[in-house]
N, C-alpha and C positions, 0 to 999 in steps of 0.2 A: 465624747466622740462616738462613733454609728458607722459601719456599714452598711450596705445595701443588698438585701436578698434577691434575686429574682426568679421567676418561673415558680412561683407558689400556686401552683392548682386550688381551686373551691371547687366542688359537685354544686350544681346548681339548687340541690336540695340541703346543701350545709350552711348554717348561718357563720356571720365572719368572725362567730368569738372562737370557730374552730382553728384560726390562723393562731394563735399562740400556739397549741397542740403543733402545727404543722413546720412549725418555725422552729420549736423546739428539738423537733427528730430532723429537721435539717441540718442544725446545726450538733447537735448529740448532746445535748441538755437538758436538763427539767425545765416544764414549764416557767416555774416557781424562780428560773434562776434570767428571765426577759424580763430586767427592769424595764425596759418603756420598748413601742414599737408605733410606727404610724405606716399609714398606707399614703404610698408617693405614686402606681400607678396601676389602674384596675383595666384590663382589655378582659374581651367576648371572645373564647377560641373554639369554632367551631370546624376546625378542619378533622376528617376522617367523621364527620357527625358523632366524635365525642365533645361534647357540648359543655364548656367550665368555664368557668373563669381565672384570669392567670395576674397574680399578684403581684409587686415589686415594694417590696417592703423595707423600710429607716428601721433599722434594730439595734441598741444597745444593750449589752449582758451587762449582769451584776458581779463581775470580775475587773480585773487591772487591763487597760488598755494592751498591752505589749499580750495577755493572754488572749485578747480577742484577736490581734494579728494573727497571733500563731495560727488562731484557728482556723483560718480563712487559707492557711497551704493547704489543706485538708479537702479544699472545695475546689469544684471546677470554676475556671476567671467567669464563667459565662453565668454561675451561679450566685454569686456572690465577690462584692469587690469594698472596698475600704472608700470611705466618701470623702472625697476631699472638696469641701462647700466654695464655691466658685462664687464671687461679689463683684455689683458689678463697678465699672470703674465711676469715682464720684467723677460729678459736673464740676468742674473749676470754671467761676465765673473772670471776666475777662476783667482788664484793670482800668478800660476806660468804660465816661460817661455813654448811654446810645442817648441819642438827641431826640427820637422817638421809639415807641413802642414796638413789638415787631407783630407783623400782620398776620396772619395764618388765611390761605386762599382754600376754602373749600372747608365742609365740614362731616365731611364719612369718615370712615378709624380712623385714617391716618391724619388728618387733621386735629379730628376730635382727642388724639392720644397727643399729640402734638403738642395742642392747647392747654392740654391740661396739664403737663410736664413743665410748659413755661411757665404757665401761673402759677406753681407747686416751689418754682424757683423767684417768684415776686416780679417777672417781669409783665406782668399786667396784658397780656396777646388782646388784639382783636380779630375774630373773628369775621370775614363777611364769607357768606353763604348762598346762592343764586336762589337757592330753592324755600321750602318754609320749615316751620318749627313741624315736629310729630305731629303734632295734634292736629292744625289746620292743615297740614300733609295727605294726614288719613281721612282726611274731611274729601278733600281733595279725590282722591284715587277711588274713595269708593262711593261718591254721589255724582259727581263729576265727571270720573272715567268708566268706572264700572255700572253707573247707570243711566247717565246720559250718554255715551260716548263720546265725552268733550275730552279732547287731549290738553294737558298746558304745560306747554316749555320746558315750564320752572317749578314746576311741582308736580310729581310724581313716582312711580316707580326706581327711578334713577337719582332725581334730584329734590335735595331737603335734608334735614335733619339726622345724621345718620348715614346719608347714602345710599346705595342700591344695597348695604348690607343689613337695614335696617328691616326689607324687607324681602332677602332672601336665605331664611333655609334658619341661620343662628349656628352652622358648625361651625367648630373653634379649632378643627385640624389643619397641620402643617407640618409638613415633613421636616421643617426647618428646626437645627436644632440651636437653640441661643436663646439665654437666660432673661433675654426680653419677654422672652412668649409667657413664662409663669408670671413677668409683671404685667404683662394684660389680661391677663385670667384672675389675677387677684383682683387690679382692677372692678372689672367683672362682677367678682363676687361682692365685692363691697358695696358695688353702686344695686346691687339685688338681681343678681343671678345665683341659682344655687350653687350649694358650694360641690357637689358632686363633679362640677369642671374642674373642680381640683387635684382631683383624681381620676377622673376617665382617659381611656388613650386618647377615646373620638369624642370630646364633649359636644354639648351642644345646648343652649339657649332656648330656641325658638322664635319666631318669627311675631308671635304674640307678645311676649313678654320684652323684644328687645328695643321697642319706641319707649318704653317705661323706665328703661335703664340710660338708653340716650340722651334721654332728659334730664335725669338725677344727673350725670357727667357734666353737661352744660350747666346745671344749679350750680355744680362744685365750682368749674370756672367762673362763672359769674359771683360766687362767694367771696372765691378769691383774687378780686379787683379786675377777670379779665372780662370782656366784652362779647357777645355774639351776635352780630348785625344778620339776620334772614333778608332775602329777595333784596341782594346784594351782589350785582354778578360785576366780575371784575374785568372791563373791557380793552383797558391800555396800560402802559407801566411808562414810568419818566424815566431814561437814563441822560443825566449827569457826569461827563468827566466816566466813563464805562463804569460809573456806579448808580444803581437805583436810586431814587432821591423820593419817589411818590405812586401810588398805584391807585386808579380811576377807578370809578367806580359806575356805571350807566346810570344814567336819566329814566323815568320813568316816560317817556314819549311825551310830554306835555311841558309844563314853564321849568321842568327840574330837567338841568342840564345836565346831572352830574354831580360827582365832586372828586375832588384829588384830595389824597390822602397821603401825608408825608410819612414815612417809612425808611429805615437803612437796614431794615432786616424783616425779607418776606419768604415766609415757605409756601410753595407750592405742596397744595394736596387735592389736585382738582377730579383726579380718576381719569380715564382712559376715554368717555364720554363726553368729554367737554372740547369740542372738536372746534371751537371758535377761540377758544382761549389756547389752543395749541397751536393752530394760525397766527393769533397775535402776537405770539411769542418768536414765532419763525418771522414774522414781520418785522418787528423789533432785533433782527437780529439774534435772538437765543437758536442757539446751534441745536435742531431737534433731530435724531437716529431713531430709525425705526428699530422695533422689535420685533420679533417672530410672536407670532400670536395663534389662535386656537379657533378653529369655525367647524362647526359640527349641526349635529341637531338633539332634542330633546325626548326621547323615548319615555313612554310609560306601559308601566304592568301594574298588573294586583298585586296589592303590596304581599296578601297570602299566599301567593304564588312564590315569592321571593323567600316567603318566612320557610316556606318549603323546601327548597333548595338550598338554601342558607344552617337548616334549623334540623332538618330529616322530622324524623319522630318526636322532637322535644319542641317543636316549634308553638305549642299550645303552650308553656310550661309558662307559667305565675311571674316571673324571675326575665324574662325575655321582653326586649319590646319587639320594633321592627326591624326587620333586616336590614343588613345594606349589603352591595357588593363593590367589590373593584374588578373592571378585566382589562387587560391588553391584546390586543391582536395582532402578532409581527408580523409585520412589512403589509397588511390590509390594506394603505396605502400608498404602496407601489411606491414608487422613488419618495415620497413624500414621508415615508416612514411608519411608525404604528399607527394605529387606530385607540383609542382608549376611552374608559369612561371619566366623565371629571364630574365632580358635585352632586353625586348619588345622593336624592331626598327620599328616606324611607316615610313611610306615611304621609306626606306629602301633597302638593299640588304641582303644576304647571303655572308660571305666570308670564301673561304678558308684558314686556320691559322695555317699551319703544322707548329712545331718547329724542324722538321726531317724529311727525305727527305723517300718516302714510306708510310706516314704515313697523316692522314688527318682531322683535327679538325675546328668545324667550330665556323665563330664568325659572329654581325652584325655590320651593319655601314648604316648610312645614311647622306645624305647632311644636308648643314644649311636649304635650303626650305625644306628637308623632301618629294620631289616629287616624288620621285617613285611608281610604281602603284603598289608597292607589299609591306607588313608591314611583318615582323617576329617576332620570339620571343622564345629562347630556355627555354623547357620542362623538369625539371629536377627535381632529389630526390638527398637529402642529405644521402651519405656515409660516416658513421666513419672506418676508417682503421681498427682501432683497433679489430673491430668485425669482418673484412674479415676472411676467412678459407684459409689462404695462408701458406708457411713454415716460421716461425720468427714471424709469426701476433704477 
């Protein structure tokens, strides 16, 4: 048994074997008397530009449980709490035969985690995907778009392998808090992300390294008997008696008309993007409700300018990378509400992310070192539809 330390300061000039030492005078013990201890959550606190880092640390004493409670009255709740390890609920599989496979529509996280969950459970998913695998993706976007400026469809910035997150940014933050999140970071880590997103508040990937790891995920699937069909865009769905029974699959414009695929169990993972497949849905009858959504613009600075303000005088320091910020602006937007930043990429680029060819939406992206001398970060207010002044609002 372990509680959990937290608010453990590091000087940025201390190495972390001085956390026993620190841990020890938190809790009024000898070193000598911390049977084991791991780091469960490392942030960057640079407020008042005193510049550390602040620990949360699993620590078991080499005493009787009932004396490490006691010790813990001793401490403020915000310091230190008793862990009670939270699992998550098993999958109970169902007691009839399914007559087919179940389908997985799209293949960005939430598909790609999707897939892999099923297959991990034996039921064998397919995958179809509109767009292409990584590799002929990248092929794609940077001979294709970025130097001929030839747009396509179905491969790009948006769609392929991975999704629009394959090539934007690699942060792994979410205010959400559910014990899903550490099985997608573990995830993560296995399929070859380091393992420091296992402990950072803000992890992050990178933009380089994350077509490498989408890959390896889809090996796993396909390991384990499931399927992933590329430049596979899903155009119609059969309902049956108000139950699915098949989902279509488009022709390639020539003698391939298609095909139906029979199905009694398909997830939708298509993203926000896919404006023709949320048509066919509303077509077919599927009841679609808008959401309030997010339109802004995409600002850039020097990323040193950032490290500046962020960093004061230690902003050179060995131990640092790049900055990020967060801000809010109340009421900026007038009945509309705040102003805020969302997706701050420190070191960073700017990237074009049309889903349509004329038309031009931007997103960010940065490497695993984050070296670029310029940071971003899109500028945006929350729109609810529902209040627009359009015909049908």
């Amino acid at each position: 048994m372990a509680f959990l330390v937290r608010n453990i300061s590091l000087g940025l000039n201390d190495p972390e074997e001085k956390l026993v030492e620190l841990l020890a005078a938190r809790l009024k013990v000898s070193p000598g008397a911390v049977r084991t201890y791991s780091i469960v959550r490392r942030s960057l606190d640079a407020r008042k530009k005193d510049v550390h880092f602040s620990y949360q640390i699993e620590v078991a004493l080499d005493e009787p449980e009932q004396r490490q409670r006691d010790r813990l009255k001793y401490l403020r709740a915000n310091d230190a709490v008793w862990i009670e390890h939270k699992t998550l609920d098993p999958v109970t599989s169902g007691v009839e035969s399914t007559a087919h496979r179940p389908v997985v529509i799209g293949f960005g996280p939430g598909g790609m985690f999707a897939a892999l969950r099923l297959a991990r459970l034996g039921y064998r998913p397919l995958v179809l995907e509109r767009g292409r695998d990584v590799r002929r993706r990248h092929r794609d976007i940077m001979q294709k778009f970025y130097r001929d400026g030839e747009f396509d469809p179905t491969s790009n910035l948006l769609y392929g392998e991975g999704g629009a997150g394959t090539y934007s940014d690699g942060k792994l933050y979410t205010r959400v808090n559910d014990p899903l999140c550490k099985l997608v970071l573990e995830e993560l880590y296995h399929h070859g992300a380091d393992p420091e997103i296992l402990i950072d508040a803000r992890p992050h990937i990178g933009s380089d390294r994350l077509g490498t790891i989408c890959t390896r995920i889809r090996e796993r699937i396909e390991g384990l008997g499931g399927e992933v069909r590329f430049e596979s865009t899903v155009d119609d769905l059969r309902v049956k008696d108000g139950k699915l029974s098949a989902v279509h699959v488009a022709g390639n414009g020539t003698a391939n008309e298609g095909e139906w695929i029979e199905s009694d169990a398909v997830l939708l993972a298509v993203g926000h993007s896919a404006r023709d497949t949320v048509r066919m849905l509303h077509d077919r009858g599927v009841r679609v409700a808008p959401k309030p959504f997010q339109i802004g613009v995409r600002i850039e600075h020097p990323q040193e300018m950032v490290n500046r303000w962020q960093f004061g005088a230690a902003a050179d320091h060995r131990r640092l990378g790049a900055a990020e910020y967060h801000i809010v602006a109340k009421g900026a937007a007038g009945d509309r509400g705040d102003m805020f930043s969302f997706c701050m990429c420190p070191g960073g680029e700017i990237l074009p992310t049309n889903e349509s060819p004329g038309r031009i939406v931007t997103n960010g992206a940065s490497r695993a070192n984050r070296s670029s001398p310029f940071g971003n970060s899109g500028l945006v207010i929350t729109v609810n539809p529902l209040t627009l002044d359009w015909p049908g609002a």
